[in-house]
N, C-alpha and C positions, 0 to 999 in steps of 0.2 A: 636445311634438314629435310621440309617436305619434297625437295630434286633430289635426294638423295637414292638410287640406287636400293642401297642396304633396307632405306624407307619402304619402299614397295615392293622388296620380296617378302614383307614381313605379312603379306595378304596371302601366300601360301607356307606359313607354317604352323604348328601346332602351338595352338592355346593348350589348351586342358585337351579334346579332344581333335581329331584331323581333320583340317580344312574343308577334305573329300569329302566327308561324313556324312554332311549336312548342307543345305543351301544357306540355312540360315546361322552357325554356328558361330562364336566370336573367333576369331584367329587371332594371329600377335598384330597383326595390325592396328584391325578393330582394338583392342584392348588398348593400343599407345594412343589411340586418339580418344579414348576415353580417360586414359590416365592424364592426357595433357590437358582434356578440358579440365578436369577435377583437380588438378594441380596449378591449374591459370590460375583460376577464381581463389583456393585458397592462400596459394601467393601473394594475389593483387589487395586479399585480407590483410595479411600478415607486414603488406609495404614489401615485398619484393619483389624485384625486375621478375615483372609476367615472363618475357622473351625467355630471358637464362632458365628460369621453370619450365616453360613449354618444351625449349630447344632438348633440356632432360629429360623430360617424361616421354617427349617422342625417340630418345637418343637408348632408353633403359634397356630394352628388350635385342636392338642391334645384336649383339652378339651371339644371341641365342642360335646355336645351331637347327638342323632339322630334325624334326621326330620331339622336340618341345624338351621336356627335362630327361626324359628317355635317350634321347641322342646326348646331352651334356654328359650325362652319367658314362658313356660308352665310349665317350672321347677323352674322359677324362681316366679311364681307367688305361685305353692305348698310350697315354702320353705321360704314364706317370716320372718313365724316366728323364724326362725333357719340361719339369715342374709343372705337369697337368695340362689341363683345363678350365676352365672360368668363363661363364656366359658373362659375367661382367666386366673381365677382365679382355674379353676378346671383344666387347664394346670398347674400351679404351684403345686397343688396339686398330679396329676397324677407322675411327675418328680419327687418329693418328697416323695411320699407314696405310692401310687397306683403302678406303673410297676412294677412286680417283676424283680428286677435284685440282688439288695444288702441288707441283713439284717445286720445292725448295732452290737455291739457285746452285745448292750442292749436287743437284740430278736427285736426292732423296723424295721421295715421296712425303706428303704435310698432310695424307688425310685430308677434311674439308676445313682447314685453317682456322680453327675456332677458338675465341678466347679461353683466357685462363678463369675466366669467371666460370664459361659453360662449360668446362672440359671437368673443374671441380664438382660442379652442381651437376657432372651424372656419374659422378666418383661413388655409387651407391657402400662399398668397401674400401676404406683408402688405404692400404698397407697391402703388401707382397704375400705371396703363400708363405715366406719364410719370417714373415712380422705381424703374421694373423693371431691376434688376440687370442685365448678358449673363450668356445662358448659362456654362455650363462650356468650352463648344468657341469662347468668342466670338462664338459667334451674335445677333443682338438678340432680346432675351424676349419673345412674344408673351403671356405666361400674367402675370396680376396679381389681386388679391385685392378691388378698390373702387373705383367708377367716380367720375368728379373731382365729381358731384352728393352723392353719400354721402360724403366725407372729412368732413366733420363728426361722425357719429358712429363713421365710425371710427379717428378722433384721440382720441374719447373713450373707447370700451376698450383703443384703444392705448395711453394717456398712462403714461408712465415707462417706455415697453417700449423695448429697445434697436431702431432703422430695421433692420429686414430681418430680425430674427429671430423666427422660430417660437415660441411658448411647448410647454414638452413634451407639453401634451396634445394641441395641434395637432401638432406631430411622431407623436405617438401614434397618431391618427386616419392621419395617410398613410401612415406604415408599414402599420398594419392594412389601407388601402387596395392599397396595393404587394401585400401576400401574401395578400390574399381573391382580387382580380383574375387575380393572375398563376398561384396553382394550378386556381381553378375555373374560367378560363376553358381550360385545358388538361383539366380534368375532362370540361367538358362537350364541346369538340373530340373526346376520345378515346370518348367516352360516342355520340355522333351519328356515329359513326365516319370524322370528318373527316381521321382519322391514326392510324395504329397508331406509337406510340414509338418500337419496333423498326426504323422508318422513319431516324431521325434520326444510326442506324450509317451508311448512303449519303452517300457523299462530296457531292452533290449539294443534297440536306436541308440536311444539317449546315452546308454554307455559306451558302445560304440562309438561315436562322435565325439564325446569327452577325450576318448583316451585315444585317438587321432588327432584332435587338436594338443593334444599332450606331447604326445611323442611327436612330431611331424611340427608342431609351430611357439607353445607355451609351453617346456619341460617342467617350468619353476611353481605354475598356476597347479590350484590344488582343483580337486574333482568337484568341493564345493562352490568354490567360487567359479568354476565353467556354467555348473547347475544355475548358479543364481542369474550370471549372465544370459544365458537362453533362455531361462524365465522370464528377465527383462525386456527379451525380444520377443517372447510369445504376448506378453500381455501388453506389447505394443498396437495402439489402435490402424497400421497397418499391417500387419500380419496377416497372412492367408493362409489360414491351415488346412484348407482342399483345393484345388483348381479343378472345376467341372470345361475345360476350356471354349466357357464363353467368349465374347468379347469383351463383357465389362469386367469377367476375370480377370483377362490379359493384360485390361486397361489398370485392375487394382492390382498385377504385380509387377507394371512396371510404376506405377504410382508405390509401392512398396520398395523399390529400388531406389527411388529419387530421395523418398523420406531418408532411407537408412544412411545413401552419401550424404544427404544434408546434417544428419543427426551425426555422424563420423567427424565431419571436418568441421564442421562450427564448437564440438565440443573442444577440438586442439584447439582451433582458433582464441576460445574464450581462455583456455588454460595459461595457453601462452603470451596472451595477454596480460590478465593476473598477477603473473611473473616480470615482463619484459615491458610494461608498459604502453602505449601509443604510439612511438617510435616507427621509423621503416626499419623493418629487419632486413638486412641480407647480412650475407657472409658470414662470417663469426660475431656478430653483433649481439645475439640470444641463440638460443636452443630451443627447438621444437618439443612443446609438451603434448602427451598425449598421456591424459587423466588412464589412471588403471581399469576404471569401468568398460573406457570404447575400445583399449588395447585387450580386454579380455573378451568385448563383440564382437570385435574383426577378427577374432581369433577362434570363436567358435562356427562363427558364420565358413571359414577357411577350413574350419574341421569338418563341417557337414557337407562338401562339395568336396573331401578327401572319401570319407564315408562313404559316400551313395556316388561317386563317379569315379575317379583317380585311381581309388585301391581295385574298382571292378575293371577299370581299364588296364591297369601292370598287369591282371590277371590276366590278360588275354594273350593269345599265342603270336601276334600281329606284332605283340613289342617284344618280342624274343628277337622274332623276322629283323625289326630294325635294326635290333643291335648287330647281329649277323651281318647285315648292308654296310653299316657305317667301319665294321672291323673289316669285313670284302675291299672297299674300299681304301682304307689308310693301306691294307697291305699292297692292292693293285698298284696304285699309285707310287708307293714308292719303290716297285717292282717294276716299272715302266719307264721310267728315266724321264717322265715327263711327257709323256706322247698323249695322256688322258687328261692334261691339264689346261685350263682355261687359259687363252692366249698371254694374257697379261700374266697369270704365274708360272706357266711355261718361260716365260721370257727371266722371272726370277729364278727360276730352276738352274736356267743355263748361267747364272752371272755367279750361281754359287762357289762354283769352283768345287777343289776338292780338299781341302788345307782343313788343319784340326777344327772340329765341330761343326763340321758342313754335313753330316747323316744329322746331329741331332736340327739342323739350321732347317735341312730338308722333310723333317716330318714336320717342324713348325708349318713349315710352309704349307705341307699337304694336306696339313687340319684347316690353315687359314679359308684354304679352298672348297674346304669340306664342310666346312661352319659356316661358308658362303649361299652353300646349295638349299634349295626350298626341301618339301619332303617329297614331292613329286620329280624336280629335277635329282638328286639324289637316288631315285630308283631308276629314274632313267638313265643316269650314269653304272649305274653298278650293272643292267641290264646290258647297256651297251660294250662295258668291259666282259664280262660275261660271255656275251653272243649270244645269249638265251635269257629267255625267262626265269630269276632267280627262285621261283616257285618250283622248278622241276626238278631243281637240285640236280642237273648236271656237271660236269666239270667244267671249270672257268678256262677261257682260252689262253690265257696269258700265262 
């Protein structure tokens, strides 16, 4: 996984904000190598194979196209007639088919050959868009794990696995993802002085943040129990409800960061303990507990980094630009018969033929490629089909 290719474009795409941004800013990279440490150790807690935990928490984010959840959203609305999109699901995909590492003795492509243990443990969604559970609130599921072309092989790391449930090391992996995300993306908020803490005393804040963590992550959680949550973490003896940015500031909020993963993942740990006894867990052995308390803190912590960064950045005119790129794009592409395509999916372009569902075969294709690009290569593709700078809003040559 760490030669992987897909591994290290994930250092130019979007976290929360764009990689460009900033010198110092988390990207999807940085993030998987913090989700993987945080999902080792609580693994190796819990008795389970650290390797299959790591290999997932570094494997989660793969499919994430460029432009971060802005480009998902934009791809997934071009493809609805050919069953979407899925950052997750085009992780399944990319491990499967996409990486080159192994061709099969059929000439098929194997993806990077990986067991059925670790192909399950980064199943974050195990069912089809057409077998997606509803939400919690009734809502219809928009999130799935394997597009209706890959259910072949992922029937075959699923075989014996109960429909719809997680194996613990995948549980493992999104927890770790839950509490990487939701303290350090409140790290780095407080750190770029996006919000001082001390802020989220004002009656004004504090509702705000509730009802983004509402809508956006806990539908179910009522406005009192969010309240009490936050309280819980204000009158925690790490908290810092001003940053003047000292150094020993900096040093008490990344010592604020550390407490709060530790306090996250030792509280599942004990829960699931409780429950599951001493035992090494993997697989379907137990189920991952996570007490109502730390699932309603990672949940407000996740709302106040929607609050004061995420909802000001969809505000901005720059994520209009992307989406406009990524739809430039798909359409170029499949307007070009392949001439703007990376050698390896040009070469699948041409094996498609032209036999019933080779248009819908062909735009999977062109997303696969398009879900491949960083957010910097991605402008430079659409610039280069173009023949101009997509800022001047001339007319596209093609």
């Amino acid at each position: 996984m760490l030669h992987s290719s897909a591994l290290r474009r994930l250092a130019a795409k979007t976290q929360v904000v764009s990689p460009q941004s900033d010198d110092f800013v988390r990207n999807r990279l940085t993030h998987s190598l913090e989700v993987a440490q945080i999902g080792r150790e609580l693994g190796k807690a819990l008795g389970c194979d650290p390797d299959v935990v790591d290999a997932a928490c570094l494997s989660h984010d793969l499919g994430h196209p460029p432009f971060g959840h802005n480009g998902e959203t934009a791809l997934a609305q071009l493809t609805r007639g050919i069953g979407g999109f899925e950052g997750n699901a085009q992780t399944l995909r990319l491990l499967v088919r996409l990486e080159p590492k192994i061709i099969a003795p059929s000439g098929e492509p194997a993806g990077l050959n990986l067991t059925r243990a670790t192909l399950d443990a980064t199943c974050k969604y195990p069912w089809s868009a057409a077998d997606a559970p509803p939400r919690p609130d009734g809502r219809p599921n928009r999130k799935f794990g394997v597009y209706e072309d890959d259910l072949p092989v992922f029937e075959w790391f699923r075989a014996g696995a109960v429909p719809g449930r997680k194996c613990i090391e995948a549980q493992v992996m999104d927890l770790a993802d839950d509490i990487s995300y939701s303290v350090h993306d409140v790290e780095d908020a407080v750190a770029a002085h996006a919000l001082q803490l001390e802020n989220l005393t004002q009656p004004a804040h504090r509702h705000r943040v509730i009802e983004c963590t509402r809508s956006w992550y806990l539908p179910a959680a009522t406005e009192d129990e969010l309240d009490a949550a936050l309280s819980r973490l204000e009158s925690s003896s790490v908290w810092i409800p001003r940053l003047h940015g000292t150094r020993a500031d900096l040093a008490r909020l990344k010592n604020m960061t550390s407490q709060l993963i530790g306090r996250f993942a030792m509280s599942a740990v004990a829960a699931t303990r409780d429950v599951a006894g001493d035992d090494r867990l993997t697989r379907y052995r137990a189920s991952l507990v996570v007490p109502r308390e730390t699932e309603l803190e990672i949940g407000v912590l996740k709302g106040i980094a929607t609050a004061f960064v995420m909802t000001v950045r969809d505000a901005l005119p720059l994520y209009d630009n992307q989406h406009e790129i990524l739809t430039i794009l798909v359409d170029a592409l499949m307007q070009t018969d392949g001439r703007f395509l990376a050698p390896e999916f040009a070469a699948d372009w041409r094996a498609l033929g032209d036999g019933p569902g080779s248009e819908a075969a062909r735009l999977r294709l062109v997303v696969d490629q398009i879900a491949c690009l960083t957010d910097r290569s991605a402008v430079a593709l659409h610039d280069r089909i173009r023949g101009t700078n997509w800022r001047t809003g001339d007319k596209p040559l093609w």
